[in-house]
C-alpha positions as CSV (number, residue, x, y, z in Angstrom):
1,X,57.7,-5.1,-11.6
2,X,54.0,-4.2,-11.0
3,X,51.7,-6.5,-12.7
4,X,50.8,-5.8,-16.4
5,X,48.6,-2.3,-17.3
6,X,48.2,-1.3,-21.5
7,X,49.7,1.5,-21.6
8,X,48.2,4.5,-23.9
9,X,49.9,6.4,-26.4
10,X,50.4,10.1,-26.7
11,X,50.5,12.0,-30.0
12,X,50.5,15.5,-30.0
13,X,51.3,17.6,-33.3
14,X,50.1,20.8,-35.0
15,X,48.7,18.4,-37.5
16,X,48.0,21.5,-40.0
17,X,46.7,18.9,-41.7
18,X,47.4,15.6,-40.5
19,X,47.9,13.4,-43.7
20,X,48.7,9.9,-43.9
21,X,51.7,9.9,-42.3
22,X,50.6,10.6,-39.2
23,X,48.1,8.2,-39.0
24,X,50.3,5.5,-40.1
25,X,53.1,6.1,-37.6
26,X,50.2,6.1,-34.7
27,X,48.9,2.9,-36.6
28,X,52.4,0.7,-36.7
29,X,53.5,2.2,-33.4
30,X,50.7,1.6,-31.5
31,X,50.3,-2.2,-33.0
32,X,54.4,-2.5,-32.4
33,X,53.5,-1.7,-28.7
34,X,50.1,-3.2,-27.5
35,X,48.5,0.3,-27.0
36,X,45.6,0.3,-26.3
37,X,45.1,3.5,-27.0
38,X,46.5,6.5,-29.0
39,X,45.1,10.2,-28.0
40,X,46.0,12.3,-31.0
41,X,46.2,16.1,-29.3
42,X,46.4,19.2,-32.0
43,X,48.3,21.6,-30.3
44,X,46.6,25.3,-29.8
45,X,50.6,27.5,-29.7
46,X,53.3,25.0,-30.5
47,X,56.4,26.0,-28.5
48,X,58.8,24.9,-31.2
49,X,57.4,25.9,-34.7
50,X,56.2,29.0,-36.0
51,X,51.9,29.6,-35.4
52,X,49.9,26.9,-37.5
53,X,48.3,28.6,-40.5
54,X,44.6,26.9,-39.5
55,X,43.2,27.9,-35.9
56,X,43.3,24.8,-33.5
57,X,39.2,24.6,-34.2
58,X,39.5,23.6,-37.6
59,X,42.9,21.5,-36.8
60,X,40.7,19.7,-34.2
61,X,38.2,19.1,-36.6
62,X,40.3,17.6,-39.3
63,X,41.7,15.3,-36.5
64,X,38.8,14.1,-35.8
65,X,37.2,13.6,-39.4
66,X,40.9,11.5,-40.0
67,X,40.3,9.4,-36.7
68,X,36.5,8.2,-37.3
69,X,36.2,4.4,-38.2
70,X,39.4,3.6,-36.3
71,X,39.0,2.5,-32.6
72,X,42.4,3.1,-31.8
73,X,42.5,6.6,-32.4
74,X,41.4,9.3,-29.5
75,X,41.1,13.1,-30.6
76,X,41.6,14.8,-27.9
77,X,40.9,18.3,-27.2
78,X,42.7,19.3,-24.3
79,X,45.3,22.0,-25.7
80,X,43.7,24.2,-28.3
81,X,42.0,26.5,-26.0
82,X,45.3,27.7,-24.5
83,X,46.6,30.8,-25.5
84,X,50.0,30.1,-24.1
85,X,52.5,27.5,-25.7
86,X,51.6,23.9,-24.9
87,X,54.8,22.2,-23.3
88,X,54.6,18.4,-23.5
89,X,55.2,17.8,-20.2
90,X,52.1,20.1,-18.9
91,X,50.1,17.9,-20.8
92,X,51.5,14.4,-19.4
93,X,51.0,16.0,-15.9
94,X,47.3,16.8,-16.9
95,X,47.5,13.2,-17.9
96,X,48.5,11.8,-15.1
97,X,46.5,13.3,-12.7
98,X,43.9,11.9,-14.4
99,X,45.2,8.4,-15.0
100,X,47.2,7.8,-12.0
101,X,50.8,7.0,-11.5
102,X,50.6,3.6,-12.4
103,X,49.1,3.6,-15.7
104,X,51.9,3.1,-18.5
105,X,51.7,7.0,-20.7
106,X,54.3,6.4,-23.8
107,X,54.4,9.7,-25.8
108,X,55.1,9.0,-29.4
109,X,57.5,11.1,-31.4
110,X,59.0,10.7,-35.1
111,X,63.1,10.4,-35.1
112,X,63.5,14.3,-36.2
113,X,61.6,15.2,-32.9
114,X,63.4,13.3,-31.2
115,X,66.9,14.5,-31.8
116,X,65.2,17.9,-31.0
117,X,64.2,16.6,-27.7
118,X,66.8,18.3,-25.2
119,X,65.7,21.5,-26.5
120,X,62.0,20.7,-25.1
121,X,60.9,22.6,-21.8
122,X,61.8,20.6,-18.9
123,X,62.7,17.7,-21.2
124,X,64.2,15.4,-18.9
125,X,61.0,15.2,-17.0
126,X,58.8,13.6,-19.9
127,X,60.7,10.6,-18.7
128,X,58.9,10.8,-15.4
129,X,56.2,10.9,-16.8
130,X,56.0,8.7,-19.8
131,X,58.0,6.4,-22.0
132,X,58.8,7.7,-25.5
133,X,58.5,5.9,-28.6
134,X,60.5,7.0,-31.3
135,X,59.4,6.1,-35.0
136,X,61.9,5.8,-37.6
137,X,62.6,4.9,-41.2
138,X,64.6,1.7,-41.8
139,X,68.0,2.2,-42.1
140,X,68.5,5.2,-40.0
141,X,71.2,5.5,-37.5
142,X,69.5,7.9,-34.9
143,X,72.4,7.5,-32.3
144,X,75.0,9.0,-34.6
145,X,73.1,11.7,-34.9
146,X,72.9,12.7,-30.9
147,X,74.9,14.6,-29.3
148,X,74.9,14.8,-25.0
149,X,73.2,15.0,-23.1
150,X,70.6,13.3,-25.1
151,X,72.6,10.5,-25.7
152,X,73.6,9.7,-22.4
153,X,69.6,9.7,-21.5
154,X,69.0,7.7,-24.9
155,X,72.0,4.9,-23.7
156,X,70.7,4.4,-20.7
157,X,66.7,4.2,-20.7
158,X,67.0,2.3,-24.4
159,X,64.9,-1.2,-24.2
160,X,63.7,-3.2,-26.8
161,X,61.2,-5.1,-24.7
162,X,58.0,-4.3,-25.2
163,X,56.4,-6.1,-22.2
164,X,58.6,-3.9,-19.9
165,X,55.9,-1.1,-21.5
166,X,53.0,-2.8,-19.4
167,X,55.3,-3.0,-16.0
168,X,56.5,0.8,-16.0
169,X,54.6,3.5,-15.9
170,X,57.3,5.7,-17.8
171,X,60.9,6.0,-18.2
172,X,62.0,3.7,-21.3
173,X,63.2,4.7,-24.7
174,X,62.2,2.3,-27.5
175,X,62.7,2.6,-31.4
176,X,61.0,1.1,-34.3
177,X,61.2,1.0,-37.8
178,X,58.1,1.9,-39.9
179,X,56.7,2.3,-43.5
180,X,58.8,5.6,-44.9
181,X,55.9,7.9,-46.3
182,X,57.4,10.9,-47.3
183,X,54.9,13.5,-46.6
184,X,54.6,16.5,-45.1
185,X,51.6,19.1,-43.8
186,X,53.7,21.6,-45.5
187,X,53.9,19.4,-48.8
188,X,50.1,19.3,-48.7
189,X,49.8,23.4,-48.0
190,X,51.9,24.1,-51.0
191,X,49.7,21.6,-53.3
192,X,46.6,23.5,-52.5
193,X,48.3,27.2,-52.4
194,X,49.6,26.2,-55.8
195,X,46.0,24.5,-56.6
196,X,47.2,21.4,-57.2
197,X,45.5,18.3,-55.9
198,X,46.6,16.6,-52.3
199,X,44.9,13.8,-53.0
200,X,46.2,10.5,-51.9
201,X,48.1,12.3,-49.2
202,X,45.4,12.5,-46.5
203,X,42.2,11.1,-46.4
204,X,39.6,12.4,-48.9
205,X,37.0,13.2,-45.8
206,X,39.5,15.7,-44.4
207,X,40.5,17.4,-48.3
208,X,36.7,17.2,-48.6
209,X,36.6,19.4,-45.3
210,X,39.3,21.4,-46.7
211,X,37.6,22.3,-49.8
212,X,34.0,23.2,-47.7
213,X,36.0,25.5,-46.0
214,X,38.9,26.6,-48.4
215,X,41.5,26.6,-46.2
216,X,45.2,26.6,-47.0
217,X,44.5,29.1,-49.8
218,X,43.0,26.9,-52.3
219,X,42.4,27.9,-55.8
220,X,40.8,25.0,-57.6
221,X,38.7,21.9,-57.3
222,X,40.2,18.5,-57.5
C-alpha cells in the first residue's frame, strides 16, 4: 500500500434545512475515520427526490451559517448553479481532477441511502472513485436488508480497518454506528408550516436565518 494520505470526506444532501442530524453524522463519521476534512455540498437538482422547497442560494447559506466555528466542516459550493441533476459521481470526478488520484475521497452516506445506492447513476463507479462510509443506528442489520447486486459489492469491498482509508484512494465499504437522532428536514418544514417551533432541531443561527427570511412557510415567531 502507498504510504499514508488523510483522506477527506464527502457530504452531499439537499439539506432543505440541514438540522442536527446532519451535522452530527459528519461529526462522529469524520472523527470515527481520521478525516481531515468533510465538504458538505447542497445539491442544486437532486436526481433522486422531488425539487427542494428553498433554492440552492439559501440552502447554501444555511450550510454555511451551520458549518461556522467548526474546522472540520467545508461548505462547498460546487453544485447549486447547475440546472441539470447533480449525479454523485460527476462530482467525485470534479474532485478528483482536482485532488489527484492518490488522495483518499470517502463519500459519506446514511444507511437508507445506502440501500438505495444501486439505483444511483453509474453507481458502481463511486467506488473508483471514493470509499463510502455508511452511518447507521446501533442495532441495525443493513445486510439483511440488500438485495444483489448491492450486496455482492457490499461483501466484497466491506473493511473495518480504518488505516486501510489512508493507503487507498477509494474502493472500501465501511459501517459505523452513531448517536440515533431522529430528525428530519421534512420534520422541521412541517413545524414551521404548522408554526410550531424547530427549535432544538437545528442550530438557532440557521432558524434565526429562517425566520429573517420566512422560508418554509412560517406563520409565527418562536
Amino acid at each position: 500500500m502507498k504510504s499514508g494520505l488523510n483522506p477527506v470526506g464527502i457530504f452531499g444532501g439537499t439539506f432543505d434545512p440541514i438540522h442536527f442530524g446532519h451535522l452530527r453524522l459528519a461529526q462522529e463519521v469524520a472523527e470515527h475515520c481520521g478525516l481531515e476534512a468533510v465538504h458538505i455540498i447542497p445539491a442544486g437538482k437532486p436526481p433522486h427526490r422531488n425539487e427542494p422547497v428553498c433554492d440552492p442560494a439559501l440552502r447554501m447559506e444555511m450550510v454555511r451559517i451551520a458549518s461556522t466555528g467548526n474546522p472540520l466542516f467545508f461548505p462547498d459550493d460546487r453544485e447549486i448553479a447547475k440546472k441539470t441533476p447533480c449525479y454523485s459521481v460527476e462530482t467525485l470526478e470534479e474532485l478528483r481532477k482536482e485532488w489527484g488520484n492518490d488522495k483518499p475521497v470517502c463519500l459519506m452516506v446514511g444507511a437508507d441511502a445506502f440501500l438505495g445506492l444501486a439505483s444511483w447513476h453509474e453507481w458502481r463507479r463511486l467506488f473508483d472513485l471514493a470509499h463510502v462510509l455508511v452511518a447507521q443506528r446501533p442495532g441495525f442489520d443493513i445486510e439483511s436488508r440488500m438485495t444483489d447486486p448491492l450486496r455482492s459489492e457490499y461483501r466484497s469491498r466491506l473493511s473495518g480497518d480504518r488505516e486501510k482509508l489512508r493507503h487507498l484512494p477509494s474502493g472500501l465499504i465501511m459501517t459505523m454506528e452513531i448517536t440515533p437522532l431522529d430528525i428530519s428536514s421534512s420534520m422541521i418544514r412541517d413545524c414551521l408550516e404548522k408554526g410550531h417551533s424547530p427549535r432544538y432541531l437545528l442550530p438557532e443561527e440557521v432558524l434565526v436565518y429562517i425566520r429573517k427570511h420566512g422560508l418554509y412557510q412560517e406563520k409565527n415567531g418562536f
